[in-house]
C-alpha positions, 0 to 999 in steps of 0.5 A, spaced: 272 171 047 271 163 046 264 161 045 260 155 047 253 154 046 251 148 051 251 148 059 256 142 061 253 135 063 255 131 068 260 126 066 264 124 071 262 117 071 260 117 079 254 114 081 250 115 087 251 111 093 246 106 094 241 106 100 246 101 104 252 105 102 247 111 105 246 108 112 253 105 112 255 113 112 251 115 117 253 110 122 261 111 121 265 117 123 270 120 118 278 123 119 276 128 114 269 130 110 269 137 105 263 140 104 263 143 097 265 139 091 267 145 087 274 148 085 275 149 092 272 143 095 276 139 089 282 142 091 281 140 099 279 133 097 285 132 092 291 135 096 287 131 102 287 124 098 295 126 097 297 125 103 294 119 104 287 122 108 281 119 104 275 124 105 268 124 104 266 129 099 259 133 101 255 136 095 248 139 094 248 138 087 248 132 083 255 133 080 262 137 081 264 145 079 255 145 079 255 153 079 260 153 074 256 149 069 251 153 070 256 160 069 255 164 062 256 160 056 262 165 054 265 165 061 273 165 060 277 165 067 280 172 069 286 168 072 291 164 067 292 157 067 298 157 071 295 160 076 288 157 076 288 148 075 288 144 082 294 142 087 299 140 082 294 138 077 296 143 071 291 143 065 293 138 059 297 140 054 293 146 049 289 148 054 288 157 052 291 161 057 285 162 060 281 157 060 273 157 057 268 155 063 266 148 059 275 146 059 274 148 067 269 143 069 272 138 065 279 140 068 274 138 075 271 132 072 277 129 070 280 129 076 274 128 082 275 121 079 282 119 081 282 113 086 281 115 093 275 120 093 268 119 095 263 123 094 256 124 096 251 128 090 245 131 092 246 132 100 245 139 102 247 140 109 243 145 113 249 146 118 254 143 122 255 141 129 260 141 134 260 132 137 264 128 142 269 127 137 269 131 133 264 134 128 257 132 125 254 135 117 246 135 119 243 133 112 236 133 111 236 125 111 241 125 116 248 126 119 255 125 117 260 124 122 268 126 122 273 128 126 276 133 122 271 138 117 273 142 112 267 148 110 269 150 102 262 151 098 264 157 095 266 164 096 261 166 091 255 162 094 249 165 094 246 170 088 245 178 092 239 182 088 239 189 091 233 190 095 231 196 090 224 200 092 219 197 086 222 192 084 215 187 085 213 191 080 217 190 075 213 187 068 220 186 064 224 180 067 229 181 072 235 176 073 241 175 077 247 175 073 247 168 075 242 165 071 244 169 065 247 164 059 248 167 053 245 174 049 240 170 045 234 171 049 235 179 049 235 180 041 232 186 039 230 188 046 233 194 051 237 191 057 239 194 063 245 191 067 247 193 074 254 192 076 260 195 073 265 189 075 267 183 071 261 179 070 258 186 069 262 189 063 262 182 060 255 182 060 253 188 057 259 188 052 255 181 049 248 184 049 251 189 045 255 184 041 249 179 040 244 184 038 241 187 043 237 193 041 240 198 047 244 196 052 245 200 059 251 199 065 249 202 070 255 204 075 253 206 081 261 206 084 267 207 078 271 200 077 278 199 078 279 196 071 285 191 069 285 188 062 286 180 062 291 181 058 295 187 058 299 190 051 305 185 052 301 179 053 302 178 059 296 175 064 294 181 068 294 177 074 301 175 074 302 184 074 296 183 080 300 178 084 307 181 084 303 188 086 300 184 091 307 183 095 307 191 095 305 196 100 298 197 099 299 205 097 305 204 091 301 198 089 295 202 088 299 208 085 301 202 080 295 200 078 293 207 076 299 208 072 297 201 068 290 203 068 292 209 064 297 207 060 294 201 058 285 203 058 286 210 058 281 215 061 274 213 060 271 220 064 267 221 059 264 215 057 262 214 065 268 210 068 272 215 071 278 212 075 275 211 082 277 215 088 280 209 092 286 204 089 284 197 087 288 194 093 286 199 097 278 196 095 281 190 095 283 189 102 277 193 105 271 191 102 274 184 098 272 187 092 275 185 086 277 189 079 272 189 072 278 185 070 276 185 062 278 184 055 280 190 051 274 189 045 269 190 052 273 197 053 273 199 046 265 197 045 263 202 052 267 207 047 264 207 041 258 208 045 254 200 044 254 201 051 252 207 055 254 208 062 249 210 067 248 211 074 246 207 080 239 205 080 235 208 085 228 205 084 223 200 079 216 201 076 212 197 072 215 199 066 222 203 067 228 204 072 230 211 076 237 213 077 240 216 082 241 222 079 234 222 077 233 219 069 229 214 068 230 209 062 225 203 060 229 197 059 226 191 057 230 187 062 235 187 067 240 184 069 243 185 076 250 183 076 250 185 084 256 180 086 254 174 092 253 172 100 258 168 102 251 164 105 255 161 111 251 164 117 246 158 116 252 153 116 256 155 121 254 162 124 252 159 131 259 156 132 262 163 133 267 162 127 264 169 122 268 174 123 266 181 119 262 181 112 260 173 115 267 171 112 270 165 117 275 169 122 281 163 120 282 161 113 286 155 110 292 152 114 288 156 120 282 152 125 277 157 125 275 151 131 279 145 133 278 141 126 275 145 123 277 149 116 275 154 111 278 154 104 277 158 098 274 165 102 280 169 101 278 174 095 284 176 091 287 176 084 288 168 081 283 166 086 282 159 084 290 157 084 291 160 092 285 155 093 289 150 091 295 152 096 291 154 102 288 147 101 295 143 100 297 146 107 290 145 110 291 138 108 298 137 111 296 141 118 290 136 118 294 130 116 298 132 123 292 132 127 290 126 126 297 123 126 298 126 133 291 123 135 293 116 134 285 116 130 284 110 126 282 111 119 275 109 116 276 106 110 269 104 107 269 098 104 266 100 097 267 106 093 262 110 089 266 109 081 263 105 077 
């Protein structure tokens, strides 16, 4: 796994706008503004700028790819780097198949500075309203005009902790994966994580690698598990994506057969193969494989990590299971996935459809101009952003030329 020790800082060299540039935001209207300066607003913006449409970028944060920057210091993507770079925008030269988290904030930076893109740091729009004219992004000091708006903030947005009976209770520290960095803080201690997917695995395999006195995974449903590079050397993703043009029964019939070939049988260890395929699950929850290196897989059967089942209930100093067994951690991390958070932004405008997720996604107006990109939970999730966004900015760029709108071009640019 590639090592790092510090969370990036920003270095993109863009500066706030002034107060003067503020004011002159809230009096004009927009062809286009983003809201979300991630990978996936990024993407929006770039493919937008393309097309010679010049957006107004809205990010609550103070820079761009701010929840990367604050991801695990260890994090490689699960996807390959074919698969996960900004639209037409490959990774430089040398770049590892799968890039480190601080090569992806850089790949993010570099590109948020090309001419032709605005940015507004530090706007956190508490939700978006229908106008005359289009659309209006109300911020706590303002609002925000334009014509068109596209909503990418994140399919991962807003960290879930199961609401477990006793949780207040608990006297040991009690994370989101989320705010988890690096295993240094949990040396010599007994650490529960809770999630059996990527970011869980993942976790618990560091703990145990940096010195943890006991690690625990609990796993209240068994993982499908794919390996981020399989035995030929091949990114899983790009077996995933093939499989993934399949009818769902014979592409999860595939993966059983892959997971057995190439991980094995981990009944024993507690990761029996689940009931349901992993295309099955994917396409009726959304829910994404464990996708892991081998040395996790081989850390869970040597036994430095201990399946256990799901977590029923908290004490002050301990963790009932559901099959009853108590353990005392010192710690828990809870690896329990994310809300999409748009019901704040959007849910008053009939555009959510089941699990809060927009019920039209990339190309396709969830309302007249307004779109969602980066909702769609699949297998290189961050390259199909990319395209989702190229064909969400030519369908606004043919909007806008069939409405003979003028284009707002503020006069000053916010790079130094």
């Amino acid at each position: 796994m590639a090592s790092a020790t510090t969370t990036p800082q920003r270095t993109t060299g863009l500066r706030q706008p002034s107060g003067q540039d503020r004011a002159r935001i809230r009096q004009s209207t927009y062809d286009v503004v983003v809201v979300g300066a991630g990978a996936a607003g990024l993407s929006a913006a770039l493919a937008l700028k393309d097309l010679g449409v010049r957006p107004l970028v809205l990010e609550r944060a103070g820079d761009v790819g701010s929840s990367w920057r604050r991801r695990n210091d260890r994090l490689r993507l699960n996807s390959a780097r074919p698969f996960s770079h900004l639209p037409d925008r490959p990774f430089p030269k040398g770049t590892p198949m799968f890039p480190t988290r601080d090569q992806l904030v850089a790949h993010l930076e570099h590109h948020s500075r090309e001419r032709g893109l605005e940015f507004l740091f530090d706007a956190d729009v508490e939700r978006i309203e229908r106008t005359q004219s289009g659309w209006a992004a109300i911020l706590s000091g303002g609002v925000v005009r334009a014509r068109q708006m596209v909503v990418a903030t994140g399919y991962d947005h807003t960290p879930r902790i199961p609401d477990w009976s006793g949780r207040e209770r608990f006297q040991g520290p009690l994370l989101h994966s989320a705010e988890y960095r690096n295993a240094q803080p949990f040396h010599d201690r007994k650490v529960l994580v809770v999630g059996a997917g990527s970011s869980g695995m993942e976790i618990a395999f560091e703990l145990a690698e940096g010195g943890a006195a006991k690690v625990w995974l609990s796993a209240r449903t068994p993982p499908n598990i794919f390996l981020r590079e399989g035995p030929s050397g091949l990114p899983g993703d790009v077996i995933a994506q093939v499989m993934l043009r399949l009818p769902v029964r014979l592409a999860d019939a595939v993966g059983r057969f892959g997971r057995r070939m190439d991980i094995g049988d981990l009944s024993e260890y507690g990761l029996p193969v689940p009931e349901e395929g992993v295309f099955s699950r994917l396409r009726r929850l959304g829910v994404a494989p464990a996708i892991v290196d081998r040395e996790v897989i081989d850390a869970v059967k040597a036994r430095h990590v201990e399946v256990v089942g799901g977590v029923e209930s908290l004490d002050a100093t301990g963790v009932r299971l559901a099959d009853g067994e108590r353990i005392e951690p010192d710690a828990v991390i809870s690896a329990t996935g994310y809300r999409r958070g748009l019901e704040q932004l959007v849910g008053h405008l009939g555009v959510l459809g089941e699990g809060g997720l927009p019920h039209a996604l990339g190309q396709r107006a969830a309302a007249d101009g307004l779109r969602f990109v980066g909702y769609v939970p699949r297998p290189a999730m961050l390259g199909y952003a990319a395209k989702e966004a190229k064909r969400a900015a030519r369908a606004i760029a043919r909007e806008l030329r069939s409405d003979g709108s003028q284009r707002v071009r503020p006069r000053a640019s916010w790079k130094r």
